[in-house]
C-alpha positions in Angstrom: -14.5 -7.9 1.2 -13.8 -8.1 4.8 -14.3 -4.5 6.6 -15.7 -2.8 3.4 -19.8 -2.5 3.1 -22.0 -0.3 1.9 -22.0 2.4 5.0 -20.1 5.5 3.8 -19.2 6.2 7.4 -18.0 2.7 8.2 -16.2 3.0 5.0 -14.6 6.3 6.2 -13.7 4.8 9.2 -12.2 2.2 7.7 -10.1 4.3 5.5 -9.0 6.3 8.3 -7.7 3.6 10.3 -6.3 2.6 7.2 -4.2 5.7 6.5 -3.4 5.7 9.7 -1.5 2.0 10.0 0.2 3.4 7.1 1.8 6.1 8.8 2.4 3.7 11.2 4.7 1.6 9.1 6.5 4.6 7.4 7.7 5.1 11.4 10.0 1.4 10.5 12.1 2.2 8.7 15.6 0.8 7.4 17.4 3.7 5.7 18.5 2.9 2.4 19.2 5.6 -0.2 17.5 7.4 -2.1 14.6 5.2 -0.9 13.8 4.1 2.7 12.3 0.5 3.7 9.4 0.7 5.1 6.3 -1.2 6.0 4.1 0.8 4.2 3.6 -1.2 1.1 2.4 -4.2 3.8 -0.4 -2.2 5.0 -1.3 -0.5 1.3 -1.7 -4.5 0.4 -3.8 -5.4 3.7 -6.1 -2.0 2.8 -6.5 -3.1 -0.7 -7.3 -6.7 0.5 -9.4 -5.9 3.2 -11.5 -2.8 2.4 -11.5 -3.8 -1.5 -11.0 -0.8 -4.4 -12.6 2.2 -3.5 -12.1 2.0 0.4 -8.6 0.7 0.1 -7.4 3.6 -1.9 -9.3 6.1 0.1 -7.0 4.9 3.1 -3.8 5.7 0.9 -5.4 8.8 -0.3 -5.9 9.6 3.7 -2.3 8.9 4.5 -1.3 11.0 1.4 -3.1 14.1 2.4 -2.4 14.2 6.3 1.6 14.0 5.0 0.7 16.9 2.2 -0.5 19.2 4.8 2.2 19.0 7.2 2.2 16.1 9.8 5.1 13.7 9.6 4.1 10.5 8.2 5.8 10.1 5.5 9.1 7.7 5.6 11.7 9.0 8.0 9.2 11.5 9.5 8.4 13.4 6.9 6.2 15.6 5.4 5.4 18.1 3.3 4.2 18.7 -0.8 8.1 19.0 -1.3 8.1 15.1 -0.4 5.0 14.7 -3.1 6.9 16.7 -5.9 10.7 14.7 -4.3 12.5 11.7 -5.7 10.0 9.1 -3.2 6.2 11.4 -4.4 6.1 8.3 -6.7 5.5 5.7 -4.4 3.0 7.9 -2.2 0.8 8.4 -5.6 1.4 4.9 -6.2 0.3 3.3 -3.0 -3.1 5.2 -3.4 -3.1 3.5 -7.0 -2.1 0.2 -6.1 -4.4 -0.1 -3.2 -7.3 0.6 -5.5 -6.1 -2.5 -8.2 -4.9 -4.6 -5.3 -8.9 -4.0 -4.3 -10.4 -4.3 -8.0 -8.6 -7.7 -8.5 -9.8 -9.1 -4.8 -13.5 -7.6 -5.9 -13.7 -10.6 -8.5 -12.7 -13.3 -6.5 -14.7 -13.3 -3.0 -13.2 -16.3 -1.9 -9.9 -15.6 -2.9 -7.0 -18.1 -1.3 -3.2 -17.2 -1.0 -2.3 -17.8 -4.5 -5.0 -15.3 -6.0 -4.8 -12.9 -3.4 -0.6 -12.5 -3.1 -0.8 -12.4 -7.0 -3.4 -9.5 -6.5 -0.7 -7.6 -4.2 2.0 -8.8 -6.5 -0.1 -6.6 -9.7 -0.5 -3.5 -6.9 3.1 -3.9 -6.3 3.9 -3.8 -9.6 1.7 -0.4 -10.1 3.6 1.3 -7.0 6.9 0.6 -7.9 6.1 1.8 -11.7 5.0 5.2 -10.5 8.2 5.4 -7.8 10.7 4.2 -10.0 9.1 7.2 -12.8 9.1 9.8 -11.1 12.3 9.0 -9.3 14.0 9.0 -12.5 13.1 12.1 -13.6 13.1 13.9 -10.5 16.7 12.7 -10.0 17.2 12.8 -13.7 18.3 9.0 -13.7 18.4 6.9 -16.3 15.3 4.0 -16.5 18.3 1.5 -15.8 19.7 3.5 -12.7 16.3 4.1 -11.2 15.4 0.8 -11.3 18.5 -0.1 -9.7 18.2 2.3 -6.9 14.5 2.3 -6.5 13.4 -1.2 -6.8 15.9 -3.6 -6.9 16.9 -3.3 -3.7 13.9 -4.5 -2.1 12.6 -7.2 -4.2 13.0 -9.8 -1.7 12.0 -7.5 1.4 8.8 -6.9 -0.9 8.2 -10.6 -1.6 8.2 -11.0 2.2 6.1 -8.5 3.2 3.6 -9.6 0.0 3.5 -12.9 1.6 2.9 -11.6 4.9 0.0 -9.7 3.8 -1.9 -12.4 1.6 -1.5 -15.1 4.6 -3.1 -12.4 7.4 -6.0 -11.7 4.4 -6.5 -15.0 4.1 -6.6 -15.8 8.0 -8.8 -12.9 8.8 -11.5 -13.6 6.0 -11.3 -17.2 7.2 -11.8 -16.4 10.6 -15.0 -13.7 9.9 -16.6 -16.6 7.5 -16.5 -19.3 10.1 -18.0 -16.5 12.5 -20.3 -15.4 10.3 -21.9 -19.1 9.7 -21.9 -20.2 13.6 -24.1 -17.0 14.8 
C-alpha cells in the first residue's frame, strides 16, 4: 500500500484527508435524477487503492459521519441522517464498503498493474452500486428493473472513465514512490 502503514495516527490522517477529497468531489456534480454524478466514487477507488482495506474505508466512513452530523458534503450540498435513510443512503454505505474490498483485493497483489488494480475498483464498484441501487428501490418503492435503470445505468460509462482514471493515477503514484524508495 502506498500511504497506509502501521501508525494509527498516519493512518488517521490519511483517512481524514481521505474523507475529505470525498466531499470534495460530491461539490462536482452533474445533476441527474434521482441520482447526481459525482466524483465521489473516483476518490472512494483512489482511497481503497492507496490506503488499502481498513484505512480506505475509514476515509469513507469519515466522509459518511461529517455528512450525518450536519455539514454539507454529501452530493448537491447536502447533509443530514435524512440523506442516510433517502433514495442515495445506499451509495454513501456503499462507498464505505467498496473502499474496504477495493483495499482487500489491492492487499494481495503489492505490485498490482492497471489490469488488476482497475478490476479491483471494477468489484468495489460493483459493491456500491449493489447497496445504492437496494436501497433506492425500496426507498422509492421501485421495482429491481426501474432502479437499476435510474440508479446505475445511467453512469456506466462515466464510471468506467472515472475507474480508469483512478487505476492509471494508482499505478503512477506507486510507480513513482518505488523508484524513490530504491534511489535513497
Amino acid at each position: 500500500m502506498l500511504l497506509s502503514d502501521s501508525n494509527p495516527l498516519r493512518s488517521m490522517v490519511y483517512a481524514s484527508m481521505f474523507g475529505a477529497l470525498t466531499a470534495i468531489g460530491a461539490f462536482i456534480v452533474i445533476p441527474l435524477q434521482p441520482i447526481p454524478f459525482t466524483l465521489q466514487t473516483f476518490f472512494t477507488a483512489l482511497a481503497g487503492t492507496l490506503l488499502g482495506s481498513r484505512t480506505g474505508a475509514a476515509s469513507q466512513a469519515v466522509y459518511v459521519i461529517l455528512g450525518c452530523i450536519g455539514l454539507p458534503v454529501f452530493a448537491a450540498g447536502k447533509a443530514g441522517l435524512g440523506v442516510l435513510f433517502g433514495p442515495t443512503g445506499g451509495y454513501l454505505l456503499g462507498f464505505i464498503a467498496g473502499a474496504y474490498v477495493i483495499g482487500k483485493i489491492i492487499e494481495y497483489r503489492k505490485q498490482a498493474g492497471i489490469i488488476y488494480t482497475s478490476l479491483a475498483i471494477l468489484v468495489g464498484d460493483i459493491v456500491i452500486y449493489s447497496l445504492g441501487t437496494l436501497q433506492l428501490a425500496v426507498v422509492a418503492q421501485l421495482s429491481p428493473m426501474k432502479a437499476l435503470l435510474l440508479g446505475v445505468v445511467p453512469f456506466v460509462i462515466p464510471e468506467l472513465i472515472k475507474l480508469l482514471a483512478a487505476a492509471m493515477l494508482t499505478v503512477r503514484l506507486k510507480g513513482t514512490v518505488l523508484k524513490e524508495g530504491i534511489s535513497r
